[in-house]
DRENMAR-198892 format. One line per field, with one value per residue (C-alpha): x, y, z; residue number from 1; residue in three letters. Coordinates in pm, whole numbers. Each point is the difference from the previous one (the first is absolute). Example, Ala and Ser with C-alpha at 12.3 -4.5 7.8 and 13.67 -1.06 7.14 Angstrom:
BEGIN
xx c(1230, 137)
yy c(-450, 344)
zz c(780, -66)
fiti c(1, 2)
lose c(ALA, SER)
END
This chain:
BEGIN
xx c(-426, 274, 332, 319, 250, 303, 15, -36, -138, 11, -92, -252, -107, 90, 81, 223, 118, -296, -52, -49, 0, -299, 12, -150, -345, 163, 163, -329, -167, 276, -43, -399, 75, 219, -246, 12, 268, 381, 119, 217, -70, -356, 67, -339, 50, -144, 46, 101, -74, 168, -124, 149, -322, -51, -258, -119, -13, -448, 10, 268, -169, -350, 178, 210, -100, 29, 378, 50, -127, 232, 311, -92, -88, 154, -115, 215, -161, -203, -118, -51, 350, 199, 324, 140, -138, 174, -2, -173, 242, -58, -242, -331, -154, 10, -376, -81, -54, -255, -207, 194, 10, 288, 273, 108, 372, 232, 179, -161, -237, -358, -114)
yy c(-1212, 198, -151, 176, 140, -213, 85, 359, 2, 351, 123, -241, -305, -311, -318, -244, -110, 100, -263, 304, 356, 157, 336, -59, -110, -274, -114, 14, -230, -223, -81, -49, -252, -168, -54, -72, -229, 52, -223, -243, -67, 66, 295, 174, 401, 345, 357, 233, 340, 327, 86, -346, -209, -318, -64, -338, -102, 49, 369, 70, -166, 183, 304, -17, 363, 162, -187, 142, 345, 33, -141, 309, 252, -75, 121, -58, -240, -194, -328, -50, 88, -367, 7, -393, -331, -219, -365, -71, -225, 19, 223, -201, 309, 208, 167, 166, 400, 30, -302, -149, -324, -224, -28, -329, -82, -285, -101, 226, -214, 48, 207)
zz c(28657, -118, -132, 178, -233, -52, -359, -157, -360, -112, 334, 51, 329, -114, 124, -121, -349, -208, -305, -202, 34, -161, -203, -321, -124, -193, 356, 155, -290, 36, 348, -32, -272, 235, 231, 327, 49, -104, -278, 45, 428, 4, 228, 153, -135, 54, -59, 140, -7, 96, 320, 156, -58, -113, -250, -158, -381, 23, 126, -241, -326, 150, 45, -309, -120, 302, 19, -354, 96, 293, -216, -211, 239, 347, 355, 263, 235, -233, 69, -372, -140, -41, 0, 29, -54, 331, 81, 379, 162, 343, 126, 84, 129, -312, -125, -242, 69, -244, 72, 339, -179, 113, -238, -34, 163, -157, 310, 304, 261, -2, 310)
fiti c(1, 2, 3, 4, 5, 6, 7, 8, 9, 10, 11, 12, 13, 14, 15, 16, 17, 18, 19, 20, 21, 22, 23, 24, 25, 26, 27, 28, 29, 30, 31, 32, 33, 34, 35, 36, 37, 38, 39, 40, 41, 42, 43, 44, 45, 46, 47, 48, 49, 50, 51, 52, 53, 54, 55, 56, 57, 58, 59, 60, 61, 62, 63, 64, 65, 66, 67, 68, 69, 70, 71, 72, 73, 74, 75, 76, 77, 78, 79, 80, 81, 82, 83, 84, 85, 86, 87, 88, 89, 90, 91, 92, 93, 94, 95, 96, 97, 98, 99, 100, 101, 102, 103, 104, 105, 106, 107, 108, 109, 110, 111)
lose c(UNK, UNK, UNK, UNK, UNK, UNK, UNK, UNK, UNK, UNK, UNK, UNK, UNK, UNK, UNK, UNK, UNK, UNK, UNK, UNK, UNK, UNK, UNK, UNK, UNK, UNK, UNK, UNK, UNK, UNK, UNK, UNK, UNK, UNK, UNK, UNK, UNK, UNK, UNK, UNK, UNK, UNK, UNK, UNK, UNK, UNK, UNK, UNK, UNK, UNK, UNK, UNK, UNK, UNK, UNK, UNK, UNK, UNK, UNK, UNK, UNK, UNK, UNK, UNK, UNK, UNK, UNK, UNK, UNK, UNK, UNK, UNK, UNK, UNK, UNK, UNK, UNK, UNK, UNK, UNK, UNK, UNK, UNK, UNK, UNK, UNK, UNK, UNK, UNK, UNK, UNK, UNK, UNK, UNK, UNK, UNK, UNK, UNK, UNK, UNK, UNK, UNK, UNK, UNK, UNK, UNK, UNK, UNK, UNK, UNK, UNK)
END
């Protein structure tokens, strides 16, 4: 599922208020150390990555040199190139486009 713009982050689909906007290696190591769930709240988080996809904390710490690689040499329309870390409030129906895991949702009702 695709997230509809409401947001523009250098061009970018986003959704939301990203928890942290993701442009640097160090910024991607710091939100795999966070794990995840925000601290303080206990927020369920993801990624997401440039093309408007969601992707979960496992596919991204699998995938971490492929993220790296596309942080260094971008293609537009990769599914690999991470550009925030976001808290999952509401939606209950969010998967994961790499592995179409469900993405946990703090407040959204299970379906």
């Amino acid at each position: 599922m695709r997230w509809q713009q409401t947001d523009k982050l250098d061009g970018l689909k986003t959704r939301g208020n990203a928890s942290m906007n993701i442009t640097n290696t160090q910024e991607l190591k710091q939100a795999l150390r966070a794990g995840p769930y925000a601290w303080p709240g206990g927020y369920p988080t993801f990624f997401l990555a440039a093309d408007g996809e969601p992707l979960c904390h496992k596919c991204v710490r699998r995938g971490f040199k492929s993220v790296l690689w596309e942080m260094h040499k971008p293609k537009q329309g990769d599914m690999f190139r991470v550009i925030a870390h976001e808290i999952n409030y509401e939606d209950a129906a969010l998967h994961c486009a790499h592995c179409e895991e469900p993405i946990e949702s703090a407040y959204g009702e299970e379906q």
